[in-house]
N, C-alpha and C positions, 0 to 999 in steps of 0.2 A: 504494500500500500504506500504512496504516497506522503511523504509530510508535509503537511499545511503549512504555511509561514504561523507564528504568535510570535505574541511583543513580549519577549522573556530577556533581552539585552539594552541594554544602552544603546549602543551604535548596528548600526548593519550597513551593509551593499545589496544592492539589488544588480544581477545582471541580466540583461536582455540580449540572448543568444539567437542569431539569425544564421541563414546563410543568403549567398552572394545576391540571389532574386529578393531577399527581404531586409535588405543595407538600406533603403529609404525607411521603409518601417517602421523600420528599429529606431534609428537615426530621428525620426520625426515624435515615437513615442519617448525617446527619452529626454528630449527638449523640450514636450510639453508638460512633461512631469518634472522636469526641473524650474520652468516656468511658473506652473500652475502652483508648485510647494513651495519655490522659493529654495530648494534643492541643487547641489552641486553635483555636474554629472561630468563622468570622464568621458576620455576620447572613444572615438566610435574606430572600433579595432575589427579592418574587414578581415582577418587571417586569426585562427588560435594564437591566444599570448596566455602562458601562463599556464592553469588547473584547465582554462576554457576550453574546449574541444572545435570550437566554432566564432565566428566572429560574436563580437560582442560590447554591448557598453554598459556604461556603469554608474550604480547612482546610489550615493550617499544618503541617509538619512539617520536618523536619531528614534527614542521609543517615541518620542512623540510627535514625531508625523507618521508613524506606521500605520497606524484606525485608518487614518485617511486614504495614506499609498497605496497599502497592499490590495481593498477592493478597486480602487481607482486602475492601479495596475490590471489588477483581473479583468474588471470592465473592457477597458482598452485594449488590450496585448493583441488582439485581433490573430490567435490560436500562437503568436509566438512565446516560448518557453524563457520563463524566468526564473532565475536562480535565486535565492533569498537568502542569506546568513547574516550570524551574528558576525560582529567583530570582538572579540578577546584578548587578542594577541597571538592565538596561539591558530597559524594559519593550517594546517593539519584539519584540526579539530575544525576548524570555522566551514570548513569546506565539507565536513562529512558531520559528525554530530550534531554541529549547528545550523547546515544545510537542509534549506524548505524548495519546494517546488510548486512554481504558478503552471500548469501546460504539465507535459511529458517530463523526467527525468533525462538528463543527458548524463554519460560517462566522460567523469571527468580525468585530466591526464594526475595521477597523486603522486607519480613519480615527481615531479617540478619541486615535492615537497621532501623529499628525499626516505619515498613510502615505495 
């Protein structure tokens, strides 16, 4: 099954994973979620970088814009998959323990983590 995103951390990222036909999409939903919150969003990465398996971008938030984001997210995603973690410190963990899914689950790369 699935895990839900919940607001059980301080900080998180949100990533919006596409591939190459859905690079506006993406690119367009994380701008208006950075807009619409007031949210800082990273660069729009057309090639895996990192845990990502796929292009993707990224966006910051805090507990307390999550109520707001994560349906806002759901609403919007328009079927593309969103990665949802906390932030801790400890990137391992943040990526599998802490790790929720909007959409499908993707396989992420754990080696980058030295797993």
């Amino acid at each position: 099954m699935t895990r839900r995103p919940s607001n059980v951390h301080e900080r998180y990222h949100a990533h919006v994973y596409f591939g190459a036909a859905e690079a506006a999409q993406a690119t367009a939903l994380c701008a208006a979620a950075g807009a619409r919150f007031g949210l800082p969003v990273g660069h729009v990465h057309l090639q895996p970088v990192g845990p990502h398996p796929v292009g993707s971008c990224q966006i910051s938030f805090g507990r307390a814009d999550f109520e707001a984001l994560i349906p806002w997210l759901e609403t919007h995603r328009g079927g593309l998959t969103v990665l949802v973690h906390g932030i801790t410190g400890h990137d391992l963990a943040d990526h599998t323990d802490h790790a929720a899914w909007l959409g499908e689950p993707a396989l992420l790369n754990l080696a980058v983590f030295g797993g």
